[in-house]
N, C-alpha and C positions, 0 to 999 in steps of 0.2 A: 251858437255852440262855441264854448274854447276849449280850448285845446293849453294846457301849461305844461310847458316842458323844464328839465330841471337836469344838473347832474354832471355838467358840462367842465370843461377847466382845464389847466395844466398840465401835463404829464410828461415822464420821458420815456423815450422808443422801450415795445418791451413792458412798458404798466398796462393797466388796465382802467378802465371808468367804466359805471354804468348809468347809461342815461332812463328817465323817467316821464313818461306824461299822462296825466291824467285831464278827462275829458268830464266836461258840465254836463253830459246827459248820456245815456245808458248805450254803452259800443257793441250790446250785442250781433249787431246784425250788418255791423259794417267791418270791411275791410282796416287793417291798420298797418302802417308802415312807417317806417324812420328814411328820410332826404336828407342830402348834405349838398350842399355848396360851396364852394370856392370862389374869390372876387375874378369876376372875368368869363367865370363857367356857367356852364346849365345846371340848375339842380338834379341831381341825378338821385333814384332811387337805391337803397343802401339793402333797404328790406322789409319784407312786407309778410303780412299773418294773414290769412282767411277768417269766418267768423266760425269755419271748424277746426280752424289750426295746421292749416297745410301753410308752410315757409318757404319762402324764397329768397335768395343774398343773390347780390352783384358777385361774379368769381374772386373779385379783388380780398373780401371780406369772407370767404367759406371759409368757415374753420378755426374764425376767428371770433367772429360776431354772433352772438344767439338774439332773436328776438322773438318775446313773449308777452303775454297779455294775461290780464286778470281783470274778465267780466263782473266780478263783484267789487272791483275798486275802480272799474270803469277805465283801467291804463293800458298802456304798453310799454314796455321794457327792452331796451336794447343796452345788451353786456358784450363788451367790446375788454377782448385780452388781446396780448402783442399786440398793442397798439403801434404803429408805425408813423414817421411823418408825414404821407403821403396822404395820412388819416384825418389829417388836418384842414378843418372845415367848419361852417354853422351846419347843426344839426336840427331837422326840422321835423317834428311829429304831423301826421297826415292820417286823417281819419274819411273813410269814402263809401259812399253806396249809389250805385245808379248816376243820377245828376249833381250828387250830394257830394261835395267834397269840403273837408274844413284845415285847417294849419294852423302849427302853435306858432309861436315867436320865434322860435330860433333858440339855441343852445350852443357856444361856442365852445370848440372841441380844438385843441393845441400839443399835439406832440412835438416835443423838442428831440434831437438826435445827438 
């Protein structure tokens, strides 16, 4: 399975991005979430979808961050407004069920202040 992620880049505090991945085989029935990392840190989870659609964010991101998925183009979508520097990370798409777990590449996300 891959996992491609896309959508990543430059921005200043205050904009918005929204990141994209779409997956090689059908996400019905797994779990999907957006990771980020920082050089030094643990990747930490940012936000995660069910395969009925119940959402979870880290507090840092409530209210900020939406993430959503579309079983017919097989993705998941995280839309990220006020963006902050703190926002600043690779962002990494994560697809999972049971023992099953897959990641994209990475997407590099840069707010400037």
């Amino acid at each position: 399975v891959q996992l491609q992620a896309s959508g990543g880049g430059l921005v200043q505090a205050g904009e918005s991005l929204k990141l994209s991945c779409t997956a090689s085989r059908g996400t019905i029935p797994f779990f999907m979430a957006w990771y980020r990392q920082v050089p030094g840190q643990q990747r930490q989870m940012v936000a995660s979808i069910s395969p009925g659609g119940h959402v979870n964010y880290v507090d840092s991101v409530k209210g900020r961050f939406t993430i959503s998925r579309d079983n017919a183009r097989d993705s998941v979508y995280l839309e990220m407004n006020n963006l902050k520097p703190e926002d600043t990370a690779v962002y990494y798409c994560n697809m999972g069920r049971g023992s099953m777990m897959y990641w994209g590449q990475g997407t590099q996300v840069t707010v400037s202040s």
